[in-house]
PDB file of the backbone (N, CA, C, O) and the ligand in Angstrom, with CONECT records:
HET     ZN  A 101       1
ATOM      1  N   UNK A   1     -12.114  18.198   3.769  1.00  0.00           N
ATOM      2  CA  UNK A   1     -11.026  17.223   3.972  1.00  0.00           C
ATOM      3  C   UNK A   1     -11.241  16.489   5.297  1.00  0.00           C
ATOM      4  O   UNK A   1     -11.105  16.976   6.419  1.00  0.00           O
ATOM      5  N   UNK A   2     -11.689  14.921   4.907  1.00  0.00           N
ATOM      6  CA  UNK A   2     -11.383  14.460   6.284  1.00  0.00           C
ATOM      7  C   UNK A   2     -10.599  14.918   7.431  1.00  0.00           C
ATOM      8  O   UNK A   2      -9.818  15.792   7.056  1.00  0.00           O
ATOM      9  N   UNK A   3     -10.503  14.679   8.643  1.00  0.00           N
ATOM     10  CA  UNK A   3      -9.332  14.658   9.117  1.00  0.00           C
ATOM     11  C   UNK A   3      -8.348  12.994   9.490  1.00  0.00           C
ATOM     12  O   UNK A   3      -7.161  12.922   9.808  1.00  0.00           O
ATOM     13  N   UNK A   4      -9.330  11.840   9.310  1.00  0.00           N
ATOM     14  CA  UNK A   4      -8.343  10.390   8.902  1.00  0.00           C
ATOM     15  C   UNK A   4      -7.984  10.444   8.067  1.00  0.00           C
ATOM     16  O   UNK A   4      -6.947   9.819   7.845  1.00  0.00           O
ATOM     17  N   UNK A   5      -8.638  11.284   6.960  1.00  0.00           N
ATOM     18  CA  UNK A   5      -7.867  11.337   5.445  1.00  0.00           C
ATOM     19  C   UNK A   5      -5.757  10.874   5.587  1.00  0.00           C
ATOM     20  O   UNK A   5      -5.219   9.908   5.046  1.00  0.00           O
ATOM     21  N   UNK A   6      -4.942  12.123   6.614  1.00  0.00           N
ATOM     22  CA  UNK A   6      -3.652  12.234   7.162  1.00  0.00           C
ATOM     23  C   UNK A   6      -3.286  10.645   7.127  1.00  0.00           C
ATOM     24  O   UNK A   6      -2.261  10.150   6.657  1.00  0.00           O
ATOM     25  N   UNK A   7      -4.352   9.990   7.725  1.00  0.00           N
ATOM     26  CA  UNK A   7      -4.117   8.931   8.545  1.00  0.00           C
ATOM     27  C   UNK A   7      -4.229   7.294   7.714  1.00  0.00           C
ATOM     28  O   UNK A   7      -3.731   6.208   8.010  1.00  0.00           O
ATOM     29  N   UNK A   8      -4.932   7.637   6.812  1.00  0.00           N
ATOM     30  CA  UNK A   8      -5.411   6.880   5.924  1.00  0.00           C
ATOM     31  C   UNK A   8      -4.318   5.685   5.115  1.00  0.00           C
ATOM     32  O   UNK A   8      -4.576   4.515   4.830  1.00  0.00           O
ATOM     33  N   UNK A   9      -2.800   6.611   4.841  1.00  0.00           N
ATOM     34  CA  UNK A   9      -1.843   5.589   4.174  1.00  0.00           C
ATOM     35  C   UNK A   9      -1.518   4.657   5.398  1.00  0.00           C
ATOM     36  O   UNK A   9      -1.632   3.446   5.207  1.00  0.00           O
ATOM     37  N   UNK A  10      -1.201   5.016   6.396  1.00  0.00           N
ATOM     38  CA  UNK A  10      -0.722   4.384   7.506  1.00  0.00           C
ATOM     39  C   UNK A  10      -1.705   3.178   7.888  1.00  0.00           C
ATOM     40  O   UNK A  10      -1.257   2.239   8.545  1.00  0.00           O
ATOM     41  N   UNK A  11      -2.688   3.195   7.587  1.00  0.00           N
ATOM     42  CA  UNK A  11      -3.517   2.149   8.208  1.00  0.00           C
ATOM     43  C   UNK A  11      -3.199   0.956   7.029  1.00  0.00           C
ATOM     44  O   UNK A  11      -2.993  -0.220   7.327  1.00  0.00           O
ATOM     45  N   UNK A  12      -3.199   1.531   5.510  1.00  0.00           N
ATOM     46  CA  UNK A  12      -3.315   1.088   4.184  1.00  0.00           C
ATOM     47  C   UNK A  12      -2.094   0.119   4.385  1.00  0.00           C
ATOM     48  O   UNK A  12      -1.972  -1.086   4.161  1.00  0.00           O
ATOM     49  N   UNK A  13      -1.142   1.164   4.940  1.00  0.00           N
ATOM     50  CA  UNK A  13      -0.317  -0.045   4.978  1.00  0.00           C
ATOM     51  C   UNK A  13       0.221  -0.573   6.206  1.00  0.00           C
ATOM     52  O   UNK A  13       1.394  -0.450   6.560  1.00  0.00           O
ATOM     53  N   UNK A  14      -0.484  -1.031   6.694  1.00  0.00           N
ATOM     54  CA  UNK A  14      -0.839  -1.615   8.274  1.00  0.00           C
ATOM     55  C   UNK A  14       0.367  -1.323   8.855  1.00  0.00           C
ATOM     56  O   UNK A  14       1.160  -2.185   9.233  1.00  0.00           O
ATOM     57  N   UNK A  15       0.478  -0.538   8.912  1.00  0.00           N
ATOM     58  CA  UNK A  15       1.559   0.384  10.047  1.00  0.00           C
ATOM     59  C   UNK A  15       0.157   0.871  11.353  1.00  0.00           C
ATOM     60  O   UNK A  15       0.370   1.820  12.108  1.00  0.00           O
ATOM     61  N   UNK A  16      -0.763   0.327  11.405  1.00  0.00           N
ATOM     62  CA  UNK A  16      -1.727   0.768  12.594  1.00  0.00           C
ATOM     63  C   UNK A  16      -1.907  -1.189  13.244  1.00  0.00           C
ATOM     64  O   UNK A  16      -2.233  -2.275  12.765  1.00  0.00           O
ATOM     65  N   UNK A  17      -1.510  -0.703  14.393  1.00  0.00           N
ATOM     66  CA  UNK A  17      -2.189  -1.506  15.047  1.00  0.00           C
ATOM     67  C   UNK A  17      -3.536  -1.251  16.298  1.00  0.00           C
ATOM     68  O   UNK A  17      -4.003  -0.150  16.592  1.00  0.00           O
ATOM     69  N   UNK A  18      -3.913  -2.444  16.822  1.00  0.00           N
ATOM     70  CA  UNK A  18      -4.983  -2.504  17.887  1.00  0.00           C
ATOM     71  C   UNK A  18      -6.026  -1.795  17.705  1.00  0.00           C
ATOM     72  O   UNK A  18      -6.884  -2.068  16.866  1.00  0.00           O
ATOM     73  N   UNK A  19      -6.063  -0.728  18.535  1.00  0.00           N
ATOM     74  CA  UNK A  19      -7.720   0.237  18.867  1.00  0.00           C
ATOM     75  C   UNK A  19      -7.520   1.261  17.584  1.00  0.00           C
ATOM     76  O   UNK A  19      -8.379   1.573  16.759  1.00  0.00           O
ATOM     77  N   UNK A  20      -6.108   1.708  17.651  1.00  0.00           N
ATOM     78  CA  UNK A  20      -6.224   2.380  16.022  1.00  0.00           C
ATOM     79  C   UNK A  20      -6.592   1.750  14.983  1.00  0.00           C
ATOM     80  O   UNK A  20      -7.514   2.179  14.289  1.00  0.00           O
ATOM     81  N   UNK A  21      -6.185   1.052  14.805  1.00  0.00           N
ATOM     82  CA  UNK A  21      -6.205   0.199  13.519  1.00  0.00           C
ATOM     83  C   UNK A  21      -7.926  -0.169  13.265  1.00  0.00           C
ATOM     84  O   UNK A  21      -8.366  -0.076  12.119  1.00  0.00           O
ATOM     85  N   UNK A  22      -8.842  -0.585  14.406  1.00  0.00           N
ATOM     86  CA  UNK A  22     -10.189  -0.838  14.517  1.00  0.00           C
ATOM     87  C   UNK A  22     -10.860   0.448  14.367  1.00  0.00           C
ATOM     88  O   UNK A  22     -11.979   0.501  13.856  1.00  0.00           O
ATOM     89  N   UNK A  23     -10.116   1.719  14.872  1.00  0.00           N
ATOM     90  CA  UNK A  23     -10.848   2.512  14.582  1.00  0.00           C
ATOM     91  C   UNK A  23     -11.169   3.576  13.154  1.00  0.00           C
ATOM     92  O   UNK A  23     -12.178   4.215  12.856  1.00  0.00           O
ATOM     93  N   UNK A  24     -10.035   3.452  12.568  1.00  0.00           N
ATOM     94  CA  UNK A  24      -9.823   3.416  11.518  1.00  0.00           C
ATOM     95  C   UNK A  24     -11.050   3.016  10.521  1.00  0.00           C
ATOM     96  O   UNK A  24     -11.855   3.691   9.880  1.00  0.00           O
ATOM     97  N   UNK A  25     -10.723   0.913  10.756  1.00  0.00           N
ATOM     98  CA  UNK A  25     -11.910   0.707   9.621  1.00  0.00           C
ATOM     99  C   UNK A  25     -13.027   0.885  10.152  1.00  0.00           C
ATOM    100  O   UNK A  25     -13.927   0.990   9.318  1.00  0.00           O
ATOM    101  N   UNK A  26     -13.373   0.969  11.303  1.00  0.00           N
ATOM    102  CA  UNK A  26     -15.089   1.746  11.650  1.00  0.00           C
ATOM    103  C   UNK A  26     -15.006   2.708  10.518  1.00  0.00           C
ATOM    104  O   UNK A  26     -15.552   2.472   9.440  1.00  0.00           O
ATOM    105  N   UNK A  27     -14.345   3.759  10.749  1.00  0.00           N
ATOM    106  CA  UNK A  27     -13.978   4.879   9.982  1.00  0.00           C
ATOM    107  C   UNK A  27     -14.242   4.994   8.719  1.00  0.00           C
ATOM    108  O   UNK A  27     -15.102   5.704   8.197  1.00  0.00           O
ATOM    109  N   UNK A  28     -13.434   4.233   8.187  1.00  0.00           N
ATOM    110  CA  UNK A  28     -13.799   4.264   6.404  1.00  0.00           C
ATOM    111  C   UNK A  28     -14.930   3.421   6.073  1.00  0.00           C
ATOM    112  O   UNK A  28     -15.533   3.553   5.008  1.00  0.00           O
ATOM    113  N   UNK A  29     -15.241   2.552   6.954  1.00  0.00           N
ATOM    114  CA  UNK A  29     -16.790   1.992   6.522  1.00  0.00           C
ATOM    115  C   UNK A  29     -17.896   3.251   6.717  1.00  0.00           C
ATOM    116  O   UNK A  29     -18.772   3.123   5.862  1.00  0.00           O
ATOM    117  N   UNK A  30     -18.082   4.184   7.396  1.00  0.00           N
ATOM    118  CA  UNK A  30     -18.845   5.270   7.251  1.00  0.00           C
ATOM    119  C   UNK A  30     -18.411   6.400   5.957  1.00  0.00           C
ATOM    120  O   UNK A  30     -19.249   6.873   5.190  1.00  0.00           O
ATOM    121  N   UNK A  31     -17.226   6.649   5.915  1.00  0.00           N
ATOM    122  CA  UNK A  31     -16.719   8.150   5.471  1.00  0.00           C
ATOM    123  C   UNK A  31     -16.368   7.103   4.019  1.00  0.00           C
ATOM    124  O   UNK A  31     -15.781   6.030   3.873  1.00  0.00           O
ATOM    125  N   UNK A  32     -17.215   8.256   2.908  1.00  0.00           N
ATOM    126  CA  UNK A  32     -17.132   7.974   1.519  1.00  0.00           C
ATOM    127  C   UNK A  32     -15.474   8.426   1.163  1.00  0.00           C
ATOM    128  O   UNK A  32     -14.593   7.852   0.523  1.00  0.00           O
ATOM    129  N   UNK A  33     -15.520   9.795   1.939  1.00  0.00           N
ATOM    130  CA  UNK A  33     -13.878  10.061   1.265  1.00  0.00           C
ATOM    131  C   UNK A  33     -12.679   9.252   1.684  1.00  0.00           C
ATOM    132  O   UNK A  33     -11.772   9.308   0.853  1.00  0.00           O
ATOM    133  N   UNK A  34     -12.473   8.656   2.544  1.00  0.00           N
ATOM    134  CA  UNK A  34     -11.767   7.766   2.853  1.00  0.00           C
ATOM    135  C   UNK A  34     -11.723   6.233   2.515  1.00  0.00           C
ATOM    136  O   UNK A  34     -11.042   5.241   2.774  1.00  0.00           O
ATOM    137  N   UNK A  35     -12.672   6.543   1.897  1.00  0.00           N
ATOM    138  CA  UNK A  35     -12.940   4.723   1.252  1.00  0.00           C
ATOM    139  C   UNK A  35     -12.575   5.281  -0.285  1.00  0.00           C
ATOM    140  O   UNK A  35     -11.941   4.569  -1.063  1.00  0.00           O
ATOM    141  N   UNK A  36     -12.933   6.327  -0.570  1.00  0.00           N
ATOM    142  CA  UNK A  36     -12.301   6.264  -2.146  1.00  0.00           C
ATOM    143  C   UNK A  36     -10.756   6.897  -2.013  1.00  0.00           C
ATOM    144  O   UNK A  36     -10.075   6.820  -3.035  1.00  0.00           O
ATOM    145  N   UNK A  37     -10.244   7.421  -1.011  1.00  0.00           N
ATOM    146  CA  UNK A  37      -9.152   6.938  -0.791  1.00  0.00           C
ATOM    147  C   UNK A  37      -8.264   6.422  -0.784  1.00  0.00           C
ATOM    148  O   UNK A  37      -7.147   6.873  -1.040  1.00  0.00           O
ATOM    149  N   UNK A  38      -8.602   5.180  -0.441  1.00  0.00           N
ATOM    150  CA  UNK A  38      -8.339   3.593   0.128  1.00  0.00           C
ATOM    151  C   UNK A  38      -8.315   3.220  -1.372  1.00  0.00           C
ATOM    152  O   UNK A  38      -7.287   2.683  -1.784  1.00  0.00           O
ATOM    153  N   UNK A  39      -9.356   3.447  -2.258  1.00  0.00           N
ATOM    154  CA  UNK A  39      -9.516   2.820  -3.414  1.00  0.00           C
ATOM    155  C   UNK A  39      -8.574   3.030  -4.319  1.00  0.00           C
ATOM    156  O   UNK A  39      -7.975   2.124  -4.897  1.00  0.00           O
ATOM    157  N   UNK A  40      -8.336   4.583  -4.544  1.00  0.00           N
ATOM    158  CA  UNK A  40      -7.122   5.043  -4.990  1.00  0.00           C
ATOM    159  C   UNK A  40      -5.930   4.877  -5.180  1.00  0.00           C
ATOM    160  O   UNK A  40      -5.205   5.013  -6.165  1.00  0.00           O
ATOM    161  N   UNK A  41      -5.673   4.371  -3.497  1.00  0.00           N
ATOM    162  CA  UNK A  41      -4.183   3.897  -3.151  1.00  0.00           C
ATOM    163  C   UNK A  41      -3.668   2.314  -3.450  1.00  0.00           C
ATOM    164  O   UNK A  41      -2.595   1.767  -3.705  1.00  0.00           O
ATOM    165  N   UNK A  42      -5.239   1.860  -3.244  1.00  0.00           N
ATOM    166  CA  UNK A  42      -4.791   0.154  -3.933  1.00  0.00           C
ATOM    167  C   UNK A  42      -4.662   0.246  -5.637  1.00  0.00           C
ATOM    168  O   UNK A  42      -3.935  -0.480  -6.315  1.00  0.00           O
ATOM    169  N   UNK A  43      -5.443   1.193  -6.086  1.00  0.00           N
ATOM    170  CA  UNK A  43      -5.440   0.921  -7.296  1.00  0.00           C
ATOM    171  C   UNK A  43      -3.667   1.417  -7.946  1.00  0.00           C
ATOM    172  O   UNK A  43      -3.158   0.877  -8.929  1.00  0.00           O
ATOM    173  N   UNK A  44      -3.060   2.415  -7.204  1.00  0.00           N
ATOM    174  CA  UNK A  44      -1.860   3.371  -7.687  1.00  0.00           C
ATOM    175  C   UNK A  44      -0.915   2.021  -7.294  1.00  0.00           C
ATOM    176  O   UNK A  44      -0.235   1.570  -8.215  1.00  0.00           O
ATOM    177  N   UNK A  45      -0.855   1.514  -6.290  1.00  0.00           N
ATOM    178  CA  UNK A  45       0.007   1.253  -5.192  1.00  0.00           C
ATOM    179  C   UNK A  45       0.270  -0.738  -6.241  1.00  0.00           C
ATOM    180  O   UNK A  45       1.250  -1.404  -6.577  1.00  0.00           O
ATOM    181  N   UNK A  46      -0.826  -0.854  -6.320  1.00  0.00           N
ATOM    182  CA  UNK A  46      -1.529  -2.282  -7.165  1.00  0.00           C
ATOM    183  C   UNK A  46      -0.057  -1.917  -8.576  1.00  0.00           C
ATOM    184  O   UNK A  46       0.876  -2.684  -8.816  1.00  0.00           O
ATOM    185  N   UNK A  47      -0.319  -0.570  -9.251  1.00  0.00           N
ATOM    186  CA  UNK A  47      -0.001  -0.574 -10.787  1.00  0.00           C
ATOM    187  C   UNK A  47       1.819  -0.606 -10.525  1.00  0.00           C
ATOM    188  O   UNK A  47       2.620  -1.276 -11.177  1.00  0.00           O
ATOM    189  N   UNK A  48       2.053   0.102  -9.656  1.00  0.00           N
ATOM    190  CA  UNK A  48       3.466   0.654  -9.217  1.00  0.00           C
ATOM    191  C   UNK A  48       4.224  -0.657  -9.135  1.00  0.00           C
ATOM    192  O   UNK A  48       5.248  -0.922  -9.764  1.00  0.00           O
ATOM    193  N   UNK A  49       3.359  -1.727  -7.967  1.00  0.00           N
ATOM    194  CA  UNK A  49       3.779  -3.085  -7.864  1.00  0.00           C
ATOM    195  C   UNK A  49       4.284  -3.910  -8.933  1.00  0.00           C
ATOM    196  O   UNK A  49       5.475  -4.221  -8.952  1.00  0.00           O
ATOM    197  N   UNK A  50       3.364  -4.343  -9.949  1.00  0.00           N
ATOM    198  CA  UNK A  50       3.560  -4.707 -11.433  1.00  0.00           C
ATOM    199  C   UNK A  50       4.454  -4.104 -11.983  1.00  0.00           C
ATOM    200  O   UNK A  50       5.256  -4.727 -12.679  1.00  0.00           O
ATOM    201  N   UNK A  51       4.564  -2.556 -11.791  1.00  0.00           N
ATOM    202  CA  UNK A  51       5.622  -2.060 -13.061  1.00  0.00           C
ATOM    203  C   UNK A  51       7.115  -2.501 -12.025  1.00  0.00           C
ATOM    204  O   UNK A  51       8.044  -3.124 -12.539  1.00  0.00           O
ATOM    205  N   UNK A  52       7.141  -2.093 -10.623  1.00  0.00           N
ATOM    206  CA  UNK A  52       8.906  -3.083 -10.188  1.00  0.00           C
ATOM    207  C   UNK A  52       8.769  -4.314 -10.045  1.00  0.00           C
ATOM    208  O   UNK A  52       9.470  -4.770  -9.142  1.00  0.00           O
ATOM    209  N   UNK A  53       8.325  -4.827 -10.422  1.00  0.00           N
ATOM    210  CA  UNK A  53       7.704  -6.561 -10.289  1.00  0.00           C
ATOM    211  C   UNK A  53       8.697  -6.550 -11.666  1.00  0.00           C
ATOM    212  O   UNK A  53       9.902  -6.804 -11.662  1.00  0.00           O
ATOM    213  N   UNK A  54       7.920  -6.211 -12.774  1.00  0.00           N
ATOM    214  CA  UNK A  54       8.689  -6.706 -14.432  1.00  0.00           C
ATOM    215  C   UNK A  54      10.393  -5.909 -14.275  1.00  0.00           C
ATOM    216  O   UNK A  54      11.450  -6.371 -14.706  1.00  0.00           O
ATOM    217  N   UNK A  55      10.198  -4.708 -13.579  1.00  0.00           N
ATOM    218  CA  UNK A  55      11.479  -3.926 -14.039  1.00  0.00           C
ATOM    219  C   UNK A  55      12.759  -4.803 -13.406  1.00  0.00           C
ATOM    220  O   UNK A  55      13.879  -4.753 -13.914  1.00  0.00           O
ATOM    221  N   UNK A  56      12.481  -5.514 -12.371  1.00  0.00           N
ATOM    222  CA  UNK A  56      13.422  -6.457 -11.848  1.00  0.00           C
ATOM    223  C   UNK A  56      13.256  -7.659 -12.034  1.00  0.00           C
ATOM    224  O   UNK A  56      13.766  -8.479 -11.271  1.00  0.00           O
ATOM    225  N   UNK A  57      12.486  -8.030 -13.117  1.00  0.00           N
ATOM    226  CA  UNK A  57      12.761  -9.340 -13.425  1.00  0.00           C
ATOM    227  C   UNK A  57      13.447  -8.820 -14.894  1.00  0.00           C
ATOM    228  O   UNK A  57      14.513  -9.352 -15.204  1.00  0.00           O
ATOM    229  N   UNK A  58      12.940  -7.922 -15.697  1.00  0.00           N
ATOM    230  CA  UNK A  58      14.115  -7.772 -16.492  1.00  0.00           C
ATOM    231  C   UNK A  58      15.251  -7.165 -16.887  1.00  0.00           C
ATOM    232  O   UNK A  58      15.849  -7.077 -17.959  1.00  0.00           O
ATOM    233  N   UNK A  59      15.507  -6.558 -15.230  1.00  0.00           N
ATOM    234  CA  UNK A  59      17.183  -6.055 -14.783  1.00  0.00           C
ATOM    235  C   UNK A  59      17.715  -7.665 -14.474  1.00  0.00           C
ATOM    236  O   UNK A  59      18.691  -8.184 -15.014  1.00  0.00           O
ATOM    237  N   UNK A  60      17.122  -8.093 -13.808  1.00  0.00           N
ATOM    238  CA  UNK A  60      18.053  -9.332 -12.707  1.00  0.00           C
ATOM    239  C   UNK A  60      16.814 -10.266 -12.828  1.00  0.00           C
ATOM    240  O   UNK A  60      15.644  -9.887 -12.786  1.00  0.00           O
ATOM    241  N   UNK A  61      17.241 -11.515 -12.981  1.00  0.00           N
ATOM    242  CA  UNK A  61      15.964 -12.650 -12.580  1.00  0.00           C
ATOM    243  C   UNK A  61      15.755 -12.848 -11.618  1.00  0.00           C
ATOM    244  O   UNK A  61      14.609 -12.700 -11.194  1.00  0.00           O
ATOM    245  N   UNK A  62      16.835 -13.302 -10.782  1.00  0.00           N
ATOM    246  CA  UNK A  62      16.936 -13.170  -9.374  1.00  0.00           C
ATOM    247  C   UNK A  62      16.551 -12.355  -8.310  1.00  0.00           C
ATOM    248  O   UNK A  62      16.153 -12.682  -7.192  1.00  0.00           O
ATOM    249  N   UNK A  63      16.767 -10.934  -8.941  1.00  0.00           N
ATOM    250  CA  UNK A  63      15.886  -9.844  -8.248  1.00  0.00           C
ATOM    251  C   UNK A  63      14.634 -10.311  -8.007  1.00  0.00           C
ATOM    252  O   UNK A  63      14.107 -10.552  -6.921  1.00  0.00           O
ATOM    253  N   UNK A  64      14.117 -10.439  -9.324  1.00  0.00           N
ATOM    254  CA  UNK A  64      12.567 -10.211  -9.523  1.00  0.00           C
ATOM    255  C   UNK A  64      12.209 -11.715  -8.792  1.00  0.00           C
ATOM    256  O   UNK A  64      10.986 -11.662  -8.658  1.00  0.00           O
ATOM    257  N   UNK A  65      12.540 -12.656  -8.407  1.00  0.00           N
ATOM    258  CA  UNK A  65      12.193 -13.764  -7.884  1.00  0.00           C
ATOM    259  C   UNK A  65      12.487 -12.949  -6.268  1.00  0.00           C
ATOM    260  O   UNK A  65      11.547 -13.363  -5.590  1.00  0.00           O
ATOM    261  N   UNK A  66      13.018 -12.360  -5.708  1.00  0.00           N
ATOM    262  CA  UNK A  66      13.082 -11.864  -4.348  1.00  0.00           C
ATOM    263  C   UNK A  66      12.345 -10.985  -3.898  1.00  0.00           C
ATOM    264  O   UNK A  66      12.116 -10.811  -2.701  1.00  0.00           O
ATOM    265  N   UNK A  67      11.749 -10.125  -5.125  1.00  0.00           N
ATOM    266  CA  UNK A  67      10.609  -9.145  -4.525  1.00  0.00           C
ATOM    267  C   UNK A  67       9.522  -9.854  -4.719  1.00  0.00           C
ATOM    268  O   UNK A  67       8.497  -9.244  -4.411  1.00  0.00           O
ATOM    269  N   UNK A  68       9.404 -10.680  -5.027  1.00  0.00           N
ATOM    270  CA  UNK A  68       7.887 -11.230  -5.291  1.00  0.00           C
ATOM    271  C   UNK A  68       7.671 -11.733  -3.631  1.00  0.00           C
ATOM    272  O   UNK A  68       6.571 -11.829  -3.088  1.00  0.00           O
ATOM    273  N   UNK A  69       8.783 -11.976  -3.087  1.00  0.00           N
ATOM    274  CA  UNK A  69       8.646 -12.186  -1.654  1.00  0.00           C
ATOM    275  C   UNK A  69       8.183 -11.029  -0.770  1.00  0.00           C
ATOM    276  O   UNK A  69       7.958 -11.305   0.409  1.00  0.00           O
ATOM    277  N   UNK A  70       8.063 -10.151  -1.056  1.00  0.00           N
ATOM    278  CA  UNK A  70       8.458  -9.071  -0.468  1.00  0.00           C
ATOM    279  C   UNK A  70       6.612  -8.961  -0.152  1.00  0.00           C
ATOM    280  O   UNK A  70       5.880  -9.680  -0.831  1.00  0.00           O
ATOM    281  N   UNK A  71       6.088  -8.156   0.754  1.00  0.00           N
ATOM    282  CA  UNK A  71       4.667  -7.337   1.007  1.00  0.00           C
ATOM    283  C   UNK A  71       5.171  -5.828   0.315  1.00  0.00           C
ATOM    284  O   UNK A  71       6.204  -5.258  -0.036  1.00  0.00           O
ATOM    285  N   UNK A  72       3.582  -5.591   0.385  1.00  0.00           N
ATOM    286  CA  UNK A  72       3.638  -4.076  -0.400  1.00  0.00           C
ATOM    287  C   UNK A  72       4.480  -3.415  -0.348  1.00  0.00           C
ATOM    288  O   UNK A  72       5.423  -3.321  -1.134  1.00  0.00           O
ATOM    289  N   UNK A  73       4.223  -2.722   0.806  1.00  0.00           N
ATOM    290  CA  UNK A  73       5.495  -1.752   1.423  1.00  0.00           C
ATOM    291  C   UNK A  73       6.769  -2.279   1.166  1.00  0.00           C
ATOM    292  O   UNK A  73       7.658  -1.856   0.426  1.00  0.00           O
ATOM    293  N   UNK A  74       6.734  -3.005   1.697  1.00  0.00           N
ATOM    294  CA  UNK A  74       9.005  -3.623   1.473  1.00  0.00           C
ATOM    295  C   UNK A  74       9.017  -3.613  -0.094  1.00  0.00           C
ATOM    296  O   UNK A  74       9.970  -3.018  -0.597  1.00  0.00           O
ATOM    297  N   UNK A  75       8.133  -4.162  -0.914  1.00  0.00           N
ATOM    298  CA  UNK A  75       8.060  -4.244  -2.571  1.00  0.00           C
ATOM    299  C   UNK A  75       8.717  -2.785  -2.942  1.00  0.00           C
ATOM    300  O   UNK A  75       9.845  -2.714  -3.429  1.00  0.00           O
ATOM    301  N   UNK A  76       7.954  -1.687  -2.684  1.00  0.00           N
ATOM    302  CA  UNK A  76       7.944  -0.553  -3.076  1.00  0.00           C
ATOM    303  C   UNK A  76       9.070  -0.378  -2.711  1.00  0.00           C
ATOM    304  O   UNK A  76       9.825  -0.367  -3.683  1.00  0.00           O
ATOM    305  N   UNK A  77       9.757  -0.180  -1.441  1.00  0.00           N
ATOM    306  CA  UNK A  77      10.960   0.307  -1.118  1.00  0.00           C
ATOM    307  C   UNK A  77      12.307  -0.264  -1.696  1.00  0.00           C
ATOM    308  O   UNK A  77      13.275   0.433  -2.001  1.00  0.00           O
ATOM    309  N   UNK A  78      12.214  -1.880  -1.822  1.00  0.00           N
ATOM    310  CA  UNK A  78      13.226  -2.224  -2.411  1.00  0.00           C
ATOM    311  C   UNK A  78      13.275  -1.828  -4.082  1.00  0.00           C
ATOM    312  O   UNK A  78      14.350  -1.805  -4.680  1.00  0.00           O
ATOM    313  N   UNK A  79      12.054  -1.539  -4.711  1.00  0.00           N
ATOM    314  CA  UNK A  79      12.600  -0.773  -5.910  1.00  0.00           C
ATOM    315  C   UNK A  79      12.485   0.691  -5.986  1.00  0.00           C
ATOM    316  O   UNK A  79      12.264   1.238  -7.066  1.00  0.00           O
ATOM    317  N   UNK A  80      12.654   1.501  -4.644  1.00  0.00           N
ATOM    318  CA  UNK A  80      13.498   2.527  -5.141  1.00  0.00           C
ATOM    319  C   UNK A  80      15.062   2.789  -5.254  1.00  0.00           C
ATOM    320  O   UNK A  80      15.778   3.633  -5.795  1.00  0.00           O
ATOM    321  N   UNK A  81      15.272   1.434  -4.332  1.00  0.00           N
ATOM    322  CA  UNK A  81      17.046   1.675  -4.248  1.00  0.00           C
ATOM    323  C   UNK A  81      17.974   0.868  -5.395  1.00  0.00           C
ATOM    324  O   UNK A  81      19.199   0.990  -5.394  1.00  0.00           O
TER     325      UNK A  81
HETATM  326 ZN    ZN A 101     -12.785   9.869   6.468  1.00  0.00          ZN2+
END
């Protein structure tokens, strides 16, 4: 187990800034497990998007026209509530 592995969502979802954040992608440009990782999480994170993307456009239209505004993270959070 890596040990950026821990560290890995946080960067994903740029909750890292500056020297972290650079050191990071040094990071996963070397380390295979952290790049399939990375791959993982866009691919989960990608499908999750689409499925509250439709589920609020066909609860509310309006909804679904407001999360499309939204970045990843805020996307996700506003459809858990
Ligand atoms: Zn790693």
């Amino acid at each position: 187990m890596c040990d950026y592995s821990r560290r890995l969502v946080a960067w994903l979802d740029r909750e890292m800034q500056g020297d972290e954040a650079s050191e990071m992608e040094r990071h996963v440009a070397v380390c295979a497990e952290c790049r399939n990782g990375a791959a993982e999480f866009d691919r989960v994170s990608g499908a999750f998007e689409d499925y509250c993307e439709a589920l609020a456009q066909t609860k509310d239209q309006r909804k679904g026209i407001r999360v499309r505004q939204f970045s990843g993270r805020q996307r996700r959070r506003l459809c858990w509530h």
